[in-house]
VEXRO-946473 format. One record per residue: residue in one letter; z, y, x of N, C-alpha, C in turn. Coordinates in pm, whole numbers. Example, Ala and Ser with C-alpha at 12.3 -4.5 7.8 and 13.67 -1.06 7.14 Angstrom:
VEXRO-946473
+------+--------+--------+--------+--------+--------+--------+--------+--------+--------+
! rest !    n.w !    n.v !    n.u !   ca.w !   ca.v !   ca.u !    c.w !    c.v !    c.u !
+------+--------+--------+--------+--------+--------+--------+--------+--------+--------+
!    A !    780 !   -569 !   1319 !    780 !   -450 !   1230 !    780 !   -330 !   1320 !
!    S !    708 !   -225 !   1285 !    714 !   -106 !   1367 !    787 !      3 !   1290 !
+------+--------+--------+--------+--------+--------+--------+--------+--------+--------+
//
This chain:
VEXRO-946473
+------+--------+--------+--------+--------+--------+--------+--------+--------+--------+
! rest !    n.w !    n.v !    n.u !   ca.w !   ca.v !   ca.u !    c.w !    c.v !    c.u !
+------+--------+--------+--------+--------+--------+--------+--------+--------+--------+
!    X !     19 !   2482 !   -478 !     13 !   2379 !   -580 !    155 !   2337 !   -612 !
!    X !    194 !   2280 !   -734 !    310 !   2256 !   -826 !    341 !   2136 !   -798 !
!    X !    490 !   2124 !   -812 !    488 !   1963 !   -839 !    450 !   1894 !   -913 !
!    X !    382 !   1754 !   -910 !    358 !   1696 !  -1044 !    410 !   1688 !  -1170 !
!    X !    355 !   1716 !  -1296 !    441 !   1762 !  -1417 !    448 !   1608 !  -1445 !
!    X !    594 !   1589 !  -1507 !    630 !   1466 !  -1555 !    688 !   1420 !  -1665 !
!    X !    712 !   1583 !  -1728 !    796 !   1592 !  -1851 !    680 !   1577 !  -1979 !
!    X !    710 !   1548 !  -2107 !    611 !   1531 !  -2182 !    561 !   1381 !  -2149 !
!    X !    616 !   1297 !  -2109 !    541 !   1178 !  -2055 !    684 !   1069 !  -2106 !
!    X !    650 !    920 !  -2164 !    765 !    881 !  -2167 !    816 !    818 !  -2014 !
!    X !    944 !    768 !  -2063 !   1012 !    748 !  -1933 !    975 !    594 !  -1862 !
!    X !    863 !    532 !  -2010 !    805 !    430 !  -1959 !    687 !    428 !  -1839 !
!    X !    613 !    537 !  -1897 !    479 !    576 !  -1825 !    501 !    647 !  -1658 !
!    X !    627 !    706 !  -1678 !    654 !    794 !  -1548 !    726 !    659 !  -1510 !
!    X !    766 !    584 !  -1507 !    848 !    509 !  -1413 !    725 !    409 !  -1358 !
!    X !    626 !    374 !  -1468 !    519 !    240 !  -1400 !    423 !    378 !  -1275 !
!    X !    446 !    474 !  -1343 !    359 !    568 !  -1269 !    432 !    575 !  -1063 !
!    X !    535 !    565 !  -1129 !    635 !    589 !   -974 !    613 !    427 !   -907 !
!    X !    613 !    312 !   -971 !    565 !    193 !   -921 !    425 !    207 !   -882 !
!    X !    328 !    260 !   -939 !    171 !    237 !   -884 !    149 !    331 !   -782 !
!    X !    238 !    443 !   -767 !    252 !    512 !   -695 !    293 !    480 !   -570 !
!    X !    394 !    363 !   -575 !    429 !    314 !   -454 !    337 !    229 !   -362 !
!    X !    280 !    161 !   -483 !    180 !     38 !   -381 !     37 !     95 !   -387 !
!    X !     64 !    251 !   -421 !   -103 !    297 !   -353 !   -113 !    316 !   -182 !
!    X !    -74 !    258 !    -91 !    -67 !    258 !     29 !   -117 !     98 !     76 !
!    X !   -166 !     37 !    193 !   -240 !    -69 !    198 !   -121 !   -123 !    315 !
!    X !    -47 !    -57 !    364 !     25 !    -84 !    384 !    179 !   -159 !    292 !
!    X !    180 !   -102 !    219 !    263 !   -141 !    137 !    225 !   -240 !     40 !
!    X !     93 !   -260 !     26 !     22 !   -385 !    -27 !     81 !   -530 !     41 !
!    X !     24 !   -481 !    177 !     59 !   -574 !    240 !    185 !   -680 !    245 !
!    X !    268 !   -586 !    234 !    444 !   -593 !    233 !    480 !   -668 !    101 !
!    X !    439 !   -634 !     -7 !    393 !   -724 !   -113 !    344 !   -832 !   -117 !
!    X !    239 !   -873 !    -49 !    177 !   -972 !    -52 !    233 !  -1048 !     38 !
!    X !    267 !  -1008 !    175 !    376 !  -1103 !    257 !    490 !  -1144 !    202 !
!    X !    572 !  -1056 !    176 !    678 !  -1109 !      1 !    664 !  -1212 !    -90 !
!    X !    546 !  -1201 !   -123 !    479 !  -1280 !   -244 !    489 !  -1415 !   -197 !
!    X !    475 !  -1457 !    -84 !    387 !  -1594 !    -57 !    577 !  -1631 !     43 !
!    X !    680 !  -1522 !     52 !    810 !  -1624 !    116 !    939 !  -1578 !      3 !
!    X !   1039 !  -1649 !    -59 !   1143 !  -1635 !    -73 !   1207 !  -1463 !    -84 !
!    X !   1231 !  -1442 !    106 !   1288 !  -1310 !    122 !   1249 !  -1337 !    257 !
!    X !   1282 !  -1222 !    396 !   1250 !  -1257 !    501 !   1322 !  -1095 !    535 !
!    X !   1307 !  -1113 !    678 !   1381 !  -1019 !    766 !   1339 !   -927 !    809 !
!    X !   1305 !   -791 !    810 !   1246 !   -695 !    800 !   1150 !   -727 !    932 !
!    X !   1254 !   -753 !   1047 !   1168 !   -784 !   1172 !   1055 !   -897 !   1173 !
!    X !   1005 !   -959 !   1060 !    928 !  -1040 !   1027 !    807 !   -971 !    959 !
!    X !    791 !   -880 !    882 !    766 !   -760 !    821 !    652 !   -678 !    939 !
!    X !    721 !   -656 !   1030 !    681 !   -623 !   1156 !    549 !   -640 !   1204 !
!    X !    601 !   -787 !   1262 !    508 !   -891 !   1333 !    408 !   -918 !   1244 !
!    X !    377 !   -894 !   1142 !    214 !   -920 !   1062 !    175 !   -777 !   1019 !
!    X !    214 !   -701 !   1067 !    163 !   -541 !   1023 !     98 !   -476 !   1155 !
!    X !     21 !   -399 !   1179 !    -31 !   -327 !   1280 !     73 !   -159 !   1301 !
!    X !    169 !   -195 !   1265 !    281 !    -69 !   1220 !    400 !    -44 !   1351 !
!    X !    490 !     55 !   1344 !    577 !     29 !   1436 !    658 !    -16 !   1306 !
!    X !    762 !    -56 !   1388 !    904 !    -72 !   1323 !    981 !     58 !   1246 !
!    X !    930 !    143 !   1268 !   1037 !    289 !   1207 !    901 !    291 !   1111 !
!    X !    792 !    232 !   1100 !    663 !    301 !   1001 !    701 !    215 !    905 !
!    X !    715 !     76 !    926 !    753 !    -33 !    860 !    850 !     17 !    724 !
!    X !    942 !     43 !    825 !   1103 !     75 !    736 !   1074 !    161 !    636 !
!    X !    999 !    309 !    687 !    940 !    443 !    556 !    913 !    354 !    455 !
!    X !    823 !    243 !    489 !    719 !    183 !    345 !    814 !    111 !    306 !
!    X !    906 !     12 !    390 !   1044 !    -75 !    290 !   1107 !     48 !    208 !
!    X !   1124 !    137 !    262 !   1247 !    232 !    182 !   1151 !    310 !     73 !
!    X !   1053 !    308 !     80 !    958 !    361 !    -32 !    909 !    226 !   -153 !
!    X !    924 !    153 !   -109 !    891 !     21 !   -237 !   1015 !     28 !   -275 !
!    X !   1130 !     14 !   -216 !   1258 !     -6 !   -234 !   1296 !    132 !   -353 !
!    X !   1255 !    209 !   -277 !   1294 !    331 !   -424 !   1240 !    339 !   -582 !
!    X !   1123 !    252 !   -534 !   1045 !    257 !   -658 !   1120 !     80 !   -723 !
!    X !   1194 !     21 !   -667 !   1229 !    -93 !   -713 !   1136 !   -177 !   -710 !
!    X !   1062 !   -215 !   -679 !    964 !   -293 !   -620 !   1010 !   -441 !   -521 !
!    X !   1099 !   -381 !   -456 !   1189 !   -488 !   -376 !   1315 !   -450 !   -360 !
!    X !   1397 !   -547 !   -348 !   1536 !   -524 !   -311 !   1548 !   -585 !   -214 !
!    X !   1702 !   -532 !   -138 !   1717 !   -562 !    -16 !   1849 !   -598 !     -6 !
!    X !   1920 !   -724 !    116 !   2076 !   -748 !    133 !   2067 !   -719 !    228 !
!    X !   2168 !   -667 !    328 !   2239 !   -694 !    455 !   2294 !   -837 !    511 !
!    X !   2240 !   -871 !    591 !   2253 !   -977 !    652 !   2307 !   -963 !    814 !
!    X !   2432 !   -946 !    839 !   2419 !   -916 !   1013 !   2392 !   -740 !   1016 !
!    X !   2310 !   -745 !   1106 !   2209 !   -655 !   1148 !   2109 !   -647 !   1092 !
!    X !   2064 !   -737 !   1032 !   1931 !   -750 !    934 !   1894 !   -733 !    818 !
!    X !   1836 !   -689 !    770 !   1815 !   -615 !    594 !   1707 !   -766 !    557 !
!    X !   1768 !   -842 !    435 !   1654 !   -940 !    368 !   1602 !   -870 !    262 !
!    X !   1436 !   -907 !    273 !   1379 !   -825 !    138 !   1353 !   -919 !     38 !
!    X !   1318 !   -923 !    -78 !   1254 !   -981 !   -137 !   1164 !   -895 !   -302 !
!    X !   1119 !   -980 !   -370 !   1042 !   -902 !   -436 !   1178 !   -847 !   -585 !
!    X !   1130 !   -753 !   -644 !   1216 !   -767 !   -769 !   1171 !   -824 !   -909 !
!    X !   1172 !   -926 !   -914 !   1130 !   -998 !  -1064 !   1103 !   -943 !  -1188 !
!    X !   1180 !   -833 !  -1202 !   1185 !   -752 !  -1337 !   1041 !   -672 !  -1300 !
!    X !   1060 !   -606 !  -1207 !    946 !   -481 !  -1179 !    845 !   -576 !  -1176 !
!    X !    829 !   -653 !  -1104 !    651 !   -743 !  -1087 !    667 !   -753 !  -1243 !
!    X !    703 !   -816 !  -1305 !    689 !   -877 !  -1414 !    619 !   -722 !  -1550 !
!    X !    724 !   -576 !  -1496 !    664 !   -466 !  -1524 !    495 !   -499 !  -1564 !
!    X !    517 !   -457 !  -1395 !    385 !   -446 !  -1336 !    244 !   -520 !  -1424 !
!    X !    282 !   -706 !  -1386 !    201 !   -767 !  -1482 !    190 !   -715 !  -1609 !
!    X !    253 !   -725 !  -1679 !    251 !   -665 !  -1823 !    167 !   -528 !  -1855 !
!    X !    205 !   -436 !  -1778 !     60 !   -318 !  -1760 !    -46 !   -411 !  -1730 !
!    X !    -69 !   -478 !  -1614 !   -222 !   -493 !  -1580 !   -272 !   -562 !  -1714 !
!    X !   -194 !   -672 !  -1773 !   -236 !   -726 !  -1913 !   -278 !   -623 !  -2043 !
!    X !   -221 !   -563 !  -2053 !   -266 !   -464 !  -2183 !   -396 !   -384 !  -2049 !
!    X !   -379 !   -343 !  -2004 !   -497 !   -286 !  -1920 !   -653 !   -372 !  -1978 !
!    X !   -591 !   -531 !  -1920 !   -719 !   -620 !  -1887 !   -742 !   -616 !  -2071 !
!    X !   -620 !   -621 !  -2152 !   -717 !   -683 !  -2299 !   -764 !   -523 !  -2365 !
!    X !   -723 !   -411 !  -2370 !   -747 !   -326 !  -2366 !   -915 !   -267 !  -2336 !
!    X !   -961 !   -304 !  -2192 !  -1066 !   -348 !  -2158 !  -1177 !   -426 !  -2254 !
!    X !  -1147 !   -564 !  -2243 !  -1203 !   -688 !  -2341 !  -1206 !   -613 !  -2484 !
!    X !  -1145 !   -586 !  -2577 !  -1151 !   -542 !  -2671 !  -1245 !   -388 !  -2694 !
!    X !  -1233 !   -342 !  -2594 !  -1354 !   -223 !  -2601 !  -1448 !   -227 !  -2573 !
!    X !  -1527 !   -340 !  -2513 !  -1632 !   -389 !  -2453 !  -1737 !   -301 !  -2488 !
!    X !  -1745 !   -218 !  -2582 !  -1868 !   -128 !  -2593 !  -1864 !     37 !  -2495 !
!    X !  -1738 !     17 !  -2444 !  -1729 !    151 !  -2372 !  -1765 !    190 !  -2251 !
!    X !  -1830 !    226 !  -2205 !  -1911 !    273 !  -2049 !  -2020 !    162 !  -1999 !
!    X !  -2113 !    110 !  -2134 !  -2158 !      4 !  -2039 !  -2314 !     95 !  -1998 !
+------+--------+--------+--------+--------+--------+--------+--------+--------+--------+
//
């Protein structure tokens, strides 16, 4: 099997595609949603509410992180995450045309 074809696609669709792509993991939901509800916090915080090790943790930080999803500072020894404003804000904006998109077709698959 091929790699996923991506060409022919705009660079809008392949990039939200590489974001939904990221938070198809429930793990990485998670990481989101712990995000969501602090400021920024310390990876080793990240940790302690996940059923994960610490090196499983990090794959899924460095995988939201690629997709821009969150950004990260150096602090010490410590990486702070937090969410990225632009991308959520992405994000919302798909689920909105999604949801009216929906509403407005109301005659389709019922």
């Amino acid at each position: 099997m091929g790699i996923t074809k991506t060409t022919g696609f705009s660079k809008e669709t392949n990039e939200m595609a590489e974001i939904l792509k990221a938070l198809g993991h429930p793990a990485r939901l998670e990481i989101v949603r712990f995000l969501m509800k602090s400021s920024s916090c310390i990876c080793g915080d990240i940790v302690e509410v996940l059923p994960l090790a610490q090196s499983t943790v990090s794959k899924h930080l460095s995988e939201l992180k690629k997709a821009g999803i969150i950004k990260g500072t150096v602090t010490g020894n410590n990486i702070c995450y937090c969410l990225d404003e632009k991308i959520i804000q992405k994000i919302q904006t798909f689920i909105n045309l999604v949801e009216i998109s929906c509403v407005t077709d109301s005659d389709c698959c019922e």
